[in-house]
C-alpha positions as CSV (number, residue, x, y, z in Angstrom):
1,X,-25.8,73.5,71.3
2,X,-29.1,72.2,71.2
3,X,-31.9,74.6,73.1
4,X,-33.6,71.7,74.6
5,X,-29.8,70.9,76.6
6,X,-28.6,74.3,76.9
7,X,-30.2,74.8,80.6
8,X,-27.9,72.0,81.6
9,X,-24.9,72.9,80.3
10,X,-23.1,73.2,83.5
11,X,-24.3,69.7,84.1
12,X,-22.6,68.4,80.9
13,X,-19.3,67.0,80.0
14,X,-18.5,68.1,76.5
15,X,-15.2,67.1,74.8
16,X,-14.0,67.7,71.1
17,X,-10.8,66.6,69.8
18,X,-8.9,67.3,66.6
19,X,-5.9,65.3,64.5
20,X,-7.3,63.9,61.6
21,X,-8.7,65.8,57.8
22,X,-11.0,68.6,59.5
23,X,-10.5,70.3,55.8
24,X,-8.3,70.6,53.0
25,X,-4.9,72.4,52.9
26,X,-1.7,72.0,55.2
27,X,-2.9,73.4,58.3
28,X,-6.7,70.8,57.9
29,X,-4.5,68.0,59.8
30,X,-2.4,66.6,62.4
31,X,-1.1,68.6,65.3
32,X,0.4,72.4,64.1
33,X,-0.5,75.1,66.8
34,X,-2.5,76.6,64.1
35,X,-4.9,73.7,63.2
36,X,-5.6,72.9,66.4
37,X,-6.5,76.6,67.1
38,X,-8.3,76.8,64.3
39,X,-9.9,73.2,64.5
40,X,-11.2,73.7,68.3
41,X,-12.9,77.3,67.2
42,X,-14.4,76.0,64.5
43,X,-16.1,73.1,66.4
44,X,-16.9,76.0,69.1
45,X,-18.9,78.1,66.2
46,X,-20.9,74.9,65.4
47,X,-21.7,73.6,68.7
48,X,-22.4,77.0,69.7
49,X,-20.9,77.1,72.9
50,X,-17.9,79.2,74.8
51,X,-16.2,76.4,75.5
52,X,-15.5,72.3,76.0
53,X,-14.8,70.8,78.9
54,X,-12.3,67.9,77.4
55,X,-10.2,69.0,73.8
56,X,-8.2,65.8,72.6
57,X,-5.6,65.5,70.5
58,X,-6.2,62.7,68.7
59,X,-2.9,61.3,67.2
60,X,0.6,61.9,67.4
61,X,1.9,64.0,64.4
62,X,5.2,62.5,63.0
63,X,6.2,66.7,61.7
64,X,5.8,68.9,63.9
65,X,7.3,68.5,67.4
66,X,5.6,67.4,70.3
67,X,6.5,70.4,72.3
68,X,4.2,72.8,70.0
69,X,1.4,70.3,70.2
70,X,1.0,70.5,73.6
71,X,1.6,74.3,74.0
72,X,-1.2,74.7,71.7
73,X,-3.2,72.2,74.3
74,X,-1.5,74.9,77.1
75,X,-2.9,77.6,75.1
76,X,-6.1,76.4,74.4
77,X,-7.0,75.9,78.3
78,X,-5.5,79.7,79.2
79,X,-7.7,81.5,76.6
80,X,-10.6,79.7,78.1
81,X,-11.6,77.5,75.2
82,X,-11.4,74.2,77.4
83,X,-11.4,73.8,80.7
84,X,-9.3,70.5,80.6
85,X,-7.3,68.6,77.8
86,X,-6.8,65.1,76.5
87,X,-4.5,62.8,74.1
88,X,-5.8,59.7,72.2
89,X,-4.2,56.9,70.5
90,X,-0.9,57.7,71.7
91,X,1.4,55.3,72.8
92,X,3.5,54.5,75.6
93,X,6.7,55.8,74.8
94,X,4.7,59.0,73.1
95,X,2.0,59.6,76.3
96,X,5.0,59.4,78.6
97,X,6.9,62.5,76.7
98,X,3.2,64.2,76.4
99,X,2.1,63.9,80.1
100,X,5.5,65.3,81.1
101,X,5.8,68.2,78.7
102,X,2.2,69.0,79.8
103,X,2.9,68.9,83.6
104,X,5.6,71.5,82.5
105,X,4.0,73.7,80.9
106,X,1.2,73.8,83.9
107,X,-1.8,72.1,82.2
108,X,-1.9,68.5,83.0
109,X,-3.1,66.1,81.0
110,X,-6.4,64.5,82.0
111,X,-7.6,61.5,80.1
112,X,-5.8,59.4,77.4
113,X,-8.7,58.0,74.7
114,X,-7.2,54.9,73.5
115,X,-8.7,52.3,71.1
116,X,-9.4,49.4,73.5
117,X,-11.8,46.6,73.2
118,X,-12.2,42.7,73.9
119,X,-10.1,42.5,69.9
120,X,-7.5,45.5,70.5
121,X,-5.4,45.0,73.6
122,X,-2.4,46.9,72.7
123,X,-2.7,49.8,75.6
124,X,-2.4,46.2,78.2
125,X,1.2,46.9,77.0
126,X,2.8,49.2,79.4
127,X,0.2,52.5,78.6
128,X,-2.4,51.3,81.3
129,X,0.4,51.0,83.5
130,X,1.7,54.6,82.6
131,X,-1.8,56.1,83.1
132,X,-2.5,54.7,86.0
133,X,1.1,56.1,87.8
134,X,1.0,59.5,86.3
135,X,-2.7,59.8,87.6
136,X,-4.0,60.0,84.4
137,X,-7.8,58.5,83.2
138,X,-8.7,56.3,80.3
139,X,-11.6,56.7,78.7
140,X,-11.3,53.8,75.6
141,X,-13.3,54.1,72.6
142,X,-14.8,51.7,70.2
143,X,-15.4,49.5,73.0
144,X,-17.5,47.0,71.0
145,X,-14.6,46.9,68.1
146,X,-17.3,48.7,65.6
147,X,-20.4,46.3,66.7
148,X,-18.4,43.4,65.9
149,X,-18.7,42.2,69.9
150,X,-22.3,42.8,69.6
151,X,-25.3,39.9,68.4
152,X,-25.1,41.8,65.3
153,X,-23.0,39.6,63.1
154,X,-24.1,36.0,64.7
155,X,-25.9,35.1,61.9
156,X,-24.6,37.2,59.1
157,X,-24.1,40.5,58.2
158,X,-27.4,42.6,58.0
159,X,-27.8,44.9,55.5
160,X,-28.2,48.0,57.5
161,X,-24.8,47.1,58.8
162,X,-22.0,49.7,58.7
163,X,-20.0,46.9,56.7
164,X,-22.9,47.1,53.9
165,X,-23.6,51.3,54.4
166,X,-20.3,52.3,55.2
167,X,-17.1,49.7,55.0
168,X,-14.4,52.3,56.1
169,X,-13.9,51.4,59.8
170,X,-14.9,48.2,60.1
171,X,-15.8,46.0,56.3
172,X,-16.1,42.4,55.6
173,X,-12.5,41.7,55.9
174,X,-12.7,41.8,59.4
175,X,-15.8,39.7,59.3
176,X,-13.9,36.2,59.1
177,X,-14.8,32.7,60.4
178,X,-11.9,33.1,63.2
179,X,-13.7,36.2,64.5
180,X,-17.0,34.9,64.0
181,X,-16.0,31.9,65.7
182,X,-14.8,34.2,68.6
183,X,-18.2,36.4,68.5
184,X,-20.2,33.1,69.0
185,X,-17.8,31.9,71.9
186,X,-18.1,34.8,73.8
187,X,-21.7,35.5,73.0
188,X,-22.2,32.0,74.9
189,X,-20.3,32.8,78.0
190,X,-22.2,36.5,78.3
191,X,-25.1,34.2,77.7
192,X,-23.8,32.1,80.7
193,X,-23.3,35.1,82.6
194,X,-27.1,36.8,82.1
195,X,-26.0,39.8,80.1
196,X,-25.4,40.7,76.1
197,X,-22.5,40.7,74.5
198,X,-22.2,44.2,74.7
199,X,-22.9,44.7,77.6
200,X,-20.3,41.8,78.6
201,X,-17.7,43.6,76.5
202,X,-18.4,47.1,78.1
203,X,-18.0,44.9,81.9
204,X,-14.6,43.6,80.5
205,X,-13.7,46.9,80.0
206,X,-14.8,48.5,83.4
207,X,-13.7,45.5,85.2
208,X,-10.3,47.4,85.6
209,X,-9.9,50.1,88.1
210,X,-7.7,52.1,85.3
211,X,-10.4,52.6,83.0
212,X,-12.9,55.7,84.2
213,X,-15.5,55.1,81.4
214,X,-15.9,54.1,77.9
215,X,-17.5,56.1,74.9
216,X,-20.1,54.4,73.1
217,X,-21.2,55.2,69.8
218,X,-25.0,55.1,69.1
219,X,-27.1,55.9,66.1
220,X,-30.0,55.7,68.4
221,X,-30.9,56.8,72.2
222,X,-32.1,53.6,73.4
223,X,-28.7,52.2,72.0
224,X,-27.5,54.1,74.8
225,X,-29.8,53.3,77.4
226,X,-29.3,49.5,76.6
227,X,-25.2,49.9,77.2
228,X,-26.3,50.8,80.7
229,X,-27.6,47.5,81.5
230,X,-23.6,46.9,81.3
231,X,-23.5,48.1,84.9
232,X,-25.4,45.6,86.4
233,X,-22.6,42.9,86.4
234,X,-18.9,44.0,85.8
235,X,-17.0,41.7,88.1
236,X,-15.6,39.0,86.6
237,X,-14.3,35.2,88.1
238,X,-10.7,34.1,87.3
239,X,-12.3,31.5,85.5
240,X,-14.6,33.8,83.2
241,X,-11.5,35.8,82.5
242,X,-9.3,32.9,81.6
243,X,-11.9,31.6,79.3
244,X,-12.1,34.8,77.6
245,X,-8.1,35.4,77.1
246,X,-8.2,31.8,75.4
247,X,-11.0,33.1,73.2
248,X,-9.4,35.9,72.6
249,X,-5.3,34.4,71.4
């Protein structure tokens, strides 16, 4: 942990999570007791710290059964290695099983991280709902669907763009003239509304009482001063958000 933040560390929330390659070999992946052990300590040795506040399991691991995932998440939180724990991108059906097997075993789960922005709506499908009735938070990431619902792309794609630098989360396949026509129709209406279209996007998101917060991605600090601005208007009228869900079909 950086010296300069470490007088404030019981001011800080500090999360980790583990579920995709971490290294090579058949405990570098998924959800095994052992990787995630293993996966969490070595995150601990690099920050430099006792322990994280939030450890996530990021994704559901089709081989090894749920129940040992989230004993490892048990075990994790009574060695002292996190004080709380998380899922992300799992759905329904999965979170429901997860939540329960956690209340079980004593350590509750906390926050679900799902993908959700203005372009992926798939947790509107019944895992919002589940969240919200087994009192747990949501805390969606890639908010701005990769800088696609940003004034990034209006007029082209720049070429310090992560679709020029970088291409594997977001490349120009996803940069068509249907989604560039829906970047410049809701860029007008944030326009109408006096805000960005990120900071629009990031109000759509925090419009609805189920969603805690949302994790924005920066590559510089005033990227994350700017999101704040977001705050200053996240209500919404039932005509904005009807024009925005026939952007959006």
């Amino acid at each position: 942990m950086d010296l300069d933040f470490r007088p404030y560390r019981d001011e800080l929330i500090i999360s980790s999570k583990a579920g995709y390659d971490m290294w090579e070999g058949p405990y570098g992946n998924w959800g095994s007791k052992k990787y995630l052990v293993a996966s969490l300590n070595q995150s601990l040795k690099r920050m430099n710290l006792d322990y994280v506040d939030i450890f996530y399991h990021h994704r559901p691991d089709p081989e090894t059964p749920l129940e040992e995932t989230m004993s490892a998440l048990d075990l994790i939180v009574r060695q002292g290695k996190a004080l709380y724990v998380g899922i992300s991108n799992y759905r329904p059906e999965e979170a429901a099983k997860a939540i329960q097997i956690l209340k079980e075993l004593g350590t509750p789960c906390l926050i679900h991280q799902p993908k959700y922005s203005m372009f992926e709506r798939w947790v509107e499908d019944g895992l919002l709902d589940l969240l919200s009735r087994e009192g747990v938070g949501c805390i969606p990431f890639s908010p701005l669907a990769q800088g696609l619902l940003t004034d990034k792309y209006l007029d082209g794609i720049p070429e310090d763009s992560r679709v020029k630098t970088s291409g594997k989360f977001l490349n120009e396949n996803h940069i068509t003239a249907e989604n560039l026509g829906k970047i410049a129709r809701l860029n007008q209406l944030a326009q109408e509304r006096g805000q960005k279209l990120a900071h629009m996007a990031l109000a759509w998101l925090l419009k609805d009482a189920r969603v805690t917060s949302v994790l924005i991605g920066s590559s510089k600090p005033e990227q994350i001063v700017d999101s704040i601005h977001a705050l200053k208007n996240t209500s919404f009228t039932a005509d904005e958000i009807r024009t925005i869900d026939s952007i959006l079909k």
